[in-house]
Backbone as JSON Lines, residues from 0, in Angstrom:
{"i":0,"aa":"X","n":[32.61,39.43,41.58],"ca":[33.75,38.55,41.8],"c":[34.95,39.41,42.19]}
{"i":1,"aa":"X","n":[35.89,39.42,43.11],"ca":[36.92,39.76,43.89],"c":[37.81,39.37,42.75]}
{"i":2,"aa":"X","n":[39.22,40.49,42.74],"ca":[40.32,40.25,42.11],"c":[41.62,38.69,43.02]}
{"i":3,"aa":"X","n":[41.13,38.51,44.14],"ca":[41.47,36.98,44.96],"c":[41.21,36.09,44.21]}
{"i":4,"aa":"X","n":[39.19,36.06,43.64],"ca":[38.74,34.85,43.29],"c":[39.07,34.58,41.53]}
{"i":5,"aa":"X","n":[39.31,35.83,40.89],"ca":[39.4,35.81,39.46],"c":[40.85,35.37,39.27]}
{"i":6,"aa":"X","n":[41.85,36.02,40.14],"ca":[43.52,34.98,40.57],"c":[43.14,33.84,40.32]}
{"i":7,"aa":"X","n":[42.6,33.32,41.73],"ca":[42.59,31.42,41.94],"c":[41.86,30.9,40.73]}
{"i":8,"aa":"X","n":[40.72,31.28,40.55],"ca":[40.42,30.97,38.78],"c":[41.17,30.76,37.43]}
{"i":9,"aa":"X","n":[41.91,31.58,37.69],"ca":[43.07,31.47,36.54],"c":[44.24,30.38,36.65]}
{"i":10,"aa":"X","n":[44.61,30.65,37.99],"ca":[45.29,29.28,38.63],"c":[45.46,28.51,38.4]}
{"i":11,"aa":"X","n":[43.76,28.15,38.57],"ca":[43.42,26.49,38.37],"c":[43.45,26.36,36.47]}
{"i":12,"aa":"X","n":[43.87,26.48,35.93],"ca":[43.66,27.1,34.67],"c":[45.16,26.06,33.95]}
{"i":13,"aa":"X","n":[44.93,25.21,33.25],"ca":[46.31,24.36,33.24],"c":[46.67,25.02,31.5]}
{"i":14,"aa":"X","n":[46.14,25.4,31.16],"ca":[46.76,25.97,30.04],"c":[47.87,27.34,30.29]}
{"i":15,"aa":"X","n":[46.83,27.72,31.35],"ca":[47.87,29.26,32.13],"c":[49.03,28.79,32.75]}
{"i":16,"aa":"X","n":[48.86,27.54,33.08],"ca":[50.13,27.04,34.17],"c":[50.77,26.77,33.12]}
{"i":17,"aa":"X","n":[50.66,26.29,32.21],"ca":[51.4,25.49,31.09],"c":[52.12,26.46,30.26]}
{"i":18,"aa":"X","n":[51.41,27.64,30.01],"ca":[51.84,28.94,29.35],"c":[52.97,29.63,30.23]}
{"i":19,"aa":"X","n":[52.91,29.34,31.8],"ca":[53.83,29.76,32.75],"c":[52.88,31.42,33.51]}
{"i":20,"aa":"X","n":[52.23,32.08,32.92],"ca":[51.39,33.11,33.02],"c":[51.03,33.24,34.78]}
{"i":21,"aa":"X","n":[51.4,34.39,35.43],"ca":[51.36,34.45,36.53],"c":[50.22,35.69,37.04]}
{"i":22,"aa":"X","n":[49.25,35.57,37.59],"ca":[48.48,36.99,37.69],"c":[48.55,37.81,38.97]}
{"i":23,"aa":"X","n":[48.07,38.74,39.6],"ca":[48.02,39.6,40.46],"c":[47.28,40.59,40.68]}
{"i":24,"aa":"X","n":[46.74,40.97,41.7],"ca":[45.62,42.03,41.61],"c":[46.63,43.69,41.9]}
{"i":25,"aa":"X","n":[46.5,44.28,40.99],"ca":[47.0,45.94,41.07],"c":[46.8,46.39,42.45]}
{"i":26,"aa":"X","n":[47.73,47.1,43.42],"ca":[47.37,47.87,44.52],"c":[46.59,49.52,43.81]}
{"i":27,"aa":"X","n":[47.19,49.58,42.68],"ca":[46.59,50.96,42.29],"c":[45.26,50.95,42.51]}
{"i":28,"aa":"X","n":[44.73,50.09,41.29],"ca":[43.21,50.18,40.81],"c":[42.54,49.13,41.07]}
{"i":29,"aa":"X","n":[43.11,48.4,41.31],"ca":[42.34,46.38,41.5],"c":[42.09,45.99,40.16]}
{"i":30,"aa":"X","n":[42.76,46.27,39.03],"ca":[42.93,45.61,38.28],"c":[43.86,44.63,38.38]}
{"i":31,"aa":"X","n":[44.06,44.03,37.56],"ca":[44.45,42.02,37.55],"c":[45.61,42.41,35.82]}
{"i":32,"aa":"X","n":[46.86,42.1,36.69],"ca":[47.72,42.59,35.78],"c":[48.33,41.18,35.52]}
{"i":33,"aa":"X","n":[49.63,40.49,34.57],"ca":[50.08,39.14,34.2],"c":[51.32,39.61,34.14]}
{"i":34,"aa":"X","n":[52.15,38.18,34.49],"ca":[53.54,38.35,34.58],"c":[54.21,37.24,34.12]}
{"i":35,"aa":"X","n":[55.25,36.96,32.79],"ca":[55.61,35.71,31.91],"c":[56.94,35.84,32.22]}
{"i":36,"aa":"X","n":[57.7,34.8,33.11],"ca":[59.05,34.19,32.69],"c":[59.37,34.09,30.82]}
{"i":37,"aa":"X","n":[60.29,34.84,30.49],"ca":[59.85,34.36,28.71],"c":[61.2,33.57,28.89]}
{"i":38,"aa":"X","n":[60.62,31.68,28.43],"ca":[61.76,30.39,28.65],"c":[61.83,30.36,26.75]}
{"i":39,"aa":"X","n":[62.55,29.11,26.79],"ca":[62.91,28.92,26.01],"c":[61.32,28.23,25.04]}
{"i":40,"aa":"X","n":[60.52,27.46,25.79],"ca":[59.42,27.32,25.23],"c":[58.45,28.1,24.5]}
{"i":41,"aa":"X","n":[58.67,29.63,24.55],"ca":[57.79,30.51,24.42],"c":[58.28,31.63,22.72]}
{"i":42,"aa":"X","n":[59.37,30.85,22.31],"ca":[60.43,31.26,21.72],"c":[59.86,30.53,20.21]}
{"i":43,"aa":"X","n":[59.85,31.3,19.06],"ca":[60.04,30.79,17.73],"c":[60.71,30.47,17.44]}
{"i":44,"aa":"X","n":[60.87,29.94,15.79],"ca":[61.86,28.84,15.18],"c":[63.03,30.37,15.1]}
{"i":45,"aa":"X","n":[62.57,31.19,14.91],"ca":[63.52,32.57,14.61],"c":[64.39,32.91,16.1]}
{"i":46,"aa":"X","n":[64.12,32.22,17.04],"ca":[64.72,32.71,18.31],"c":[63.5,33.85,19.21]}
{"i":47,"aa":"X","n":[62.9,34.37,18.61],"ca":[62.06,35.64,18.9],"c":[60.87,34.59,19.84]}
{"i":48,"aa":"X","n":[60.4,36.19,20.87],"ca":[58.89,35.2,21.71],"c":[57.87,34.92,20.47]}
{"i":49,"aa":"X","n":[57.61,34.21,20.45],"ca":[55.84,33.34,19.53],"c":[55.42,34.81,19.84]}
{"i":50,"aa":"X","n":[54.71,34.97,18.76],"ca":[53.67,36.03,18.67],"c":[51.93,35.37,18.98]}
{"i":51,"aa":"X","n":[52.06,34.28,19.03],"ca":[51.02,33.18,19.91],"c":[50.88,33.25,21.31]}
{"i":52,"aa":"X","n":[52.21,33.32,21.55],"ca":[52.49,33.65,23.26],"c":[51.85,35.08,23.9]}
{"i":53,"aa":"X","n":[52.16,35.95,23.16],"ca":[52.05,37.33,23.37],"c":[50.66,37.5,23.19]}
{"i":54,"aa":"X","n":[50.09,36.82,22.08],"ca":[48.59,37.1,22.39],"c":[47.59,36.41,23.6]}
{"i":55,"aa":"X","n":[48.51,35.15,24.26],"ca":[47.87,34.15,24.99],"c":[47.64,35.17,25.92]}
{"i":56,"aa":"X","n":[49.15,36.09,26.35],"ca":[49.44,36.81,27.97],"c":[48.28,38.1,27.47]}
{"i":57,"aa":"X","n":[48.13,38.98,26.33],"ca":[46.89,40.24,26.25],"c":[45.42,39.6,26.56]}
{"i":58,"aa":"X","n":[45.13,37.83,25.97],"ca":[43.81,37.81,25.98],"c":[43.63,37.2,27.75]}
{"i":59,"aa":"X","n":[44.38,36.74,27.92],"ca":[44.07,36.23,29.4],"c":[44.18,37.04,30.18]}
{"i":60,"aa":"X","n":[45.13,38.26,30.14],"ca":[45.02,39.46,31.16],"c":[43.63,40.03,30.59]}
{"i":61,"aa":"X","n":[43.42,40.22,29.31],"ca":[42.04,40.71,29.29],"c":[40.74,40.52,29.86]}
{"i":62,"aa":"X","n":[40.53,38.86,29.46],"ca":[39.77,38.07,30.31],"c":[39.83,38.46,31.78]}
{"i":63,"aa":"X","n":[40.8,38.01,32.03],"ca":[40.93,38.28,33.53],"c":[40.33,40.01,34.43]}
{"i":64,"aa":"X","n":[40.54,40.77,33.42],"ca":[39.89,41.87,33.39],"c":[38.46,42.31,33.37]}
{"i":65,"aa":"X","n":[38.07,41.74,32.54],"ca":[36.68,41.33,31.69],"c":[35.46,40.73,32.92]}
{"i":66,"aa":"X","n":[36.35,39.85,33.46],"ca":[35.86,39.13,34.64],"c":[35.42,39.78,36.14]}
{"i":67,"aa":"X","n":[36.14,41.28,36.4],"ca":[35.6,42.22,37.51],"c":[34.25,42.57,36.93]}
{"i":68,"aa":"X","n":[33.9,42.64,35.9],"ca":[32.46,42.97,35.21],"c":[31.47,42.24,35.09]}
{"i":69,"aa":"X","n":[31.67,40.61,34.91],"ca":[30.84,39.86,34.67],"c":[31.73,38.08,35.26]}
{"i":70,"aa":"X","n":[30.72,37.47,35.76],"ca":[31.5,36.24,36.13],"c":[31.85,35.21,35.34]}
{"i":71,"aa":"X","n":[31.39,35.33,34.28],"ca":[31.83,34.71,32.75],"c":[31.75,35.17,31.74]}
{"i":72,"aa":"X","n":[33.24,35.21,30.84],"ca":[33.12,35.62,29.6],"c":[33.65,35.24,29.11]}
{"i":73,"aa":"X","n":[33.41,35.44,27.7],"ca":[34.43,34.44,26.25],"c":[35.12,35.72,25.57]}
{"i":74,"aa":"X","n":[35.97,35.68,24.81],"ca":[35.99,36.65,23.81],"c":[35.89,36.2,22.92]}
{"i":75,"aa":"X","n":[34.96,37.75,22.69],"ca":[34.12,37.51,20.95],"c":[34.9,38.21,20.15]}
{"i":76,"aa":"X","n":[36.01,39.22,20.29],"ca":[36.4,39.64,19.38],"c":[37.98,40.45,19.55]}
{"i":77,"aa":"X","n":[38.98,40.65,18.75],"ca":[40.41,41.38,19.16],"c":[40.82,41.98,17.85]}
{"i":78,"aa":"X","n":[41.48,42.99,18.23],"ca":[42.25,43.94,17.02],"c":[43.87,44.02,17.87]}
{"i":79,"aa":"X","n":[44.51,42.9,17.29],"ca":[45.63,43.08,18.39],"c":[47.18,43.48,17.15]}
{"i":80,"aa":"X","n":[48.18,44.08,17.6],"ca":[49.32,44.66,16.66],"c":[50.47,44.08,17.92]}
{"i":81,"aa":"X","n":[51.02,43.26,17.09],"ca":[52.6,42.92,17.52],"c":[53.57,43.63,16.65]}
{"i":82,"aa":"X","n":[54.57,44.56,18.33],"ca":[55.35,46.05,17.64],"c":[56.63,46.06,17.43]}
{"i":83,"aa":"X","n":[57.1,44.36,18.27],"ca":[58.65,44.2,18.01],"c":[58.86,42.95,17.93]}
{"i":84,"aa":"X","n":[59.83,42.32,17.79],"ca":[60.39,41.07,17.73],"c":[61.67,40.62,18.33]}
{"i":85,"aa":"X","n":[61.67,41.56,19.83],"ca":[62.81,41.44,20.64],"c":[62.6,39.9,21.4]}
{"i":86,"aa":"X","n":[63.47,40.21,22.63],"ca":[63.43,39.2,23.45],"c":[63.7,40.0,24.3]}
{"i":87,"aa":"X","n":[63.12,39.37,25.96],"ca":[63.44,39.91,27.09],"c":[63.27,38.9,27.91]}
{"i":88,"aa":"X","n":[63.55,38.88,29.11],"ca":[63.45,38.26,30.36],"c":[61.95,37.75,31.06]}
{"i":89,"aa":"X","n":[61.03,39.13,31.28],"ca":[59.93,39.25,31.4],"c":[59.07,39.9,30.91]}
{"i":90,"aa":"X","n":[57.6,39.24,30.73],"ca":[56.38,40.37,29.89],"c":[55.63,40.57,30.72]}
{"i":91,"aa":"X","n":[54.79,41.86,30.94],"ca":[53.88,41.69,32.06],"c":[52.69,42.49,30.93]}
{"i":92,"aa":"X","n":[51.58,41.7,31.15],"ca":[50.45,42.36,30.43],"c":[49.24,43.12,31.59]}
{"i":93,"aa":"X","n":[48.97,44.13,31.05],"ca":[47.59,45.08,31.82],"c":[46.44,45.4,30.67]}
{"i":94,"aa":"X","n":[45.18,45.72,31.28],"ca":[44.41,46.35,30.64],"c":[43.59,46.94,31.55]}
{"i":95,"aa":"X","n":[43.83,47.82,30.93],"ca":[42.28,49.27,30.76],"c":[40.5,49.4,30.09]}
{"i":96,"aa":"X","n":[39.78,49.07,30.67],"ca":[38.3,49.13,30.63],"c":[38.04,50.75,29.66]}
{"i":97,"aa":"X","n":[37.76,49.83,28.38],"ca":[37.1,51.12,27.55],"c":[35.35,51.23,27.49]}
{"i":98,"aa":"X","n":[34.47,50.02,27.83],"ca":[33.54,50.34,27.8],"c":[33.36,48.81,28.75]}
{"i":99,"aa":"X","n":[32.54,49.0,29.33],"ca":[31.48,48.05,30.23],"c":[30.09,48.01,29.97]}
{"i":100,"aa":"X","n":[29.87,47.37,28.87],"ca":[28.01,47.54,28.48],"c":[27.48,46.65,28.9]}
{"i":101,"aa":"X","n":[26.02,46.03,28.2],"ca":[25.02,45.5,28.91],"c":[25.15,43.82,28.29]}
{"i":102,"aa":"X","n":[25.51,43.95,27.13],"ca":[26.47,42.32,26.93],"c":[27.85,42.37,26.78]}
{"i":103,"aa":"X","n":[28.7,43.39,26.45],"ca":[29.8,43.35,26.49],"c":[31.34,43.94,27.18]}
{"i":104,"aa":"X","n":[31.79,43.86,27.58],"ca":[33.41,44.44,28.16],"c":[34.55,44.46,27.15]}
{"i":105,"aa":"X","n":[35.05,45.91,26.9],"ca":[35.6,46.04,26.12],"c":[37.08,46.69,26.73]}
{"i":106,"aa":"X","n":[38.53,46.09,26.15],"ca":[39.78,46.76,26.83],"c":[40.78,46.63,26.18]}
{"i":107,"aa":"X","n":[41.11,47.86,26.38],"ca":[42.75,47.87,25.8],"c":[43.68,47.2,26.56]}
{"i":108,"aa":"X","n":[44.72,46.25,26.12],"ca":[45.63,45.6,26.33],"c":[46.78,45.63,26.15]}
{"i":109,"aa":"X","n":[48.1,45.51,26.64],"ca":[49.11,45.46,26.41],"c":[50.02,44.58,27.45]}
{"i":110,"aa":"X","n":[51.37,44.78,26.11],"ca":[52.02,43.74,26.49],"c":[53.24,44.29,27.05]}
{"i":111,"aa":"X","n":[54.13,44.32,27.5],"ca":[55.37,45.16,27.5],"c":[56.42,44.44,28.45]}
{"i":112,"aa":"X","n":[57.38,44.96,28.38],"ca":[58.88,44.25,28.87],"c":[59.16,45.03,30.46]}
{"i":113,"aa":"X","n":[60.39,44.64,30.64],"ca":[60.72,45.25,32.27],"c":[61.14,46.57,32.25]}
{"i":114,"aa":"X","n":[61.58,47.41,30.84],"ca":[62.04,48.65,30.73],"c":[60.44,49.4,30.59]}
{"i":115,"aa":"X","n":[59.38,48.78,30.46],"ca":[58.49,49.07,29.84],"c":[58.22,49.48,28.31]}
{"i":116,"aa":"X","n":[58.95,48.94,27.45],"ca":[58.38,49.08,25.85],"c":[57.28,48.52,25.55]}
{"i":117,"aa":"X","n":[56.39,48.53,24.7],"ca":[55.17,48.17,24.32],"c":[55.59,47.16,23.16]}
{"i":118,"aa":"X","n":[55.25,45.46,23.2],"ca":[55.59,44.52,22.8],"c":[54.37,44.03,21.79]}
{"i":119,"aa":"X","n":[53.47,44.27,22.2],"ca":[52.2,44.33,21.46],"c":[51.2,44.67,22.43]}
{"i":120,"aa":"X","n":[49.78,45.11,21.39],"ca":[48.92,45.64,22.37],"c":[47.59,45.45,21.23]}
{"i":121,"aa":"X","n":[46.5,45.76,21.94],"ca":[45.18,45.47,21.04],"c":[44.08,45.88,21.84]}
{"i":122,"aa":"X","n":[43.02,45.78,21.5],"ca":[41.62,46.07,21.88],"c":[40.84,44.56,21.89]}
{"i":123,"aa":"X","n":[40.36,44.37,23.04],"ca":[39.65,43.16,23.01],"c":[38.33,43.3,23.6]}
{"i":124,"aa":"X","n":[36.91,42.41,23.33],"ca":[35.76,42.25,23.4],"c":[35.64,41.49,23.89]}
{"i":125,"aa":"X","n":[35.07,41.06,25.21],"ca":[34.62,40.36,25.7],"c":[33.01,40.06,25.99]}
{"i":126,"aa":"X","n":[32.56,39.18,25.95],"ca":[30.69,38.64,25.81],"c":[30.4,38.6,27.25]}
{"i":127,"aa":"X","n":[29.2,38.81,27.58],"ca":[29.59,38.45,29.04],"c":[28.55,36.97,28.92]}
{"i":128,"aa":"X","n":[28.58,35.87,29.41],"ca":[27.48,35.03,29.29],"c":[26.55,34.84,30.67]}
């Protein structure tokens, strides 16, 4: 599957639209990186982004990752650490391929702001089905 077709996939994706979650394929590597307007919707009762949010933008960039490997996958599993409780403008999430096995895709994730700080980040498992 092409980093084009794993885009329009996500697209069509009304929870992603709904989340606001924007994707793109990397000129570096052809990885499939995410990009969040952070609105007022995305915001806790504390003022701070949902730490719900932040995991939506690591597992779907993951997925989305997960997906150059195999044309469907779920995740089966995450070890994820939220590192601040700022606010910013924009989040853009990436991941990095730590293992590609024979049922599973495994990647580090992160989350980070426009200065680039690290907002949260984790390790995620993906199944391939």
């Amino acid at each position: 599957m092409t980093g084009n077709d794993i885009i329009d996939y996500y697209n069509r994706s009304r929870f992603v639209e709904m989340c606001g979650i924007e994707f793109e394929e990397s000129s570096r590597d052809g990885s499939i990186t995410s990009k969040v307007e952070v609105l007022p919707k995305h915001m806790n009762g504390s003022g701070h982004i949902h730490g719900g949010m932040l995991f939506t933008i690591a597992d779907s960039t993951g997925g989305a990752n997960a997906r150059r490997y195999a044309d469907h996958v779920t995740t089966l599993d995450s070890d994820f650490h939220f590192l601040t409780s700022k606010t910013t403008r924009y989040l853009y999430g990436s991941a990095e391929l730590i293992r590609n096995g024979g049922a599973v895709v495994v990647l580090r994730v992160s989350v980070k702001d426009d200065n680039g700080e690290t907002f949260a980040e984790g390790t995620f498992t993906y199944y391939k089905l």
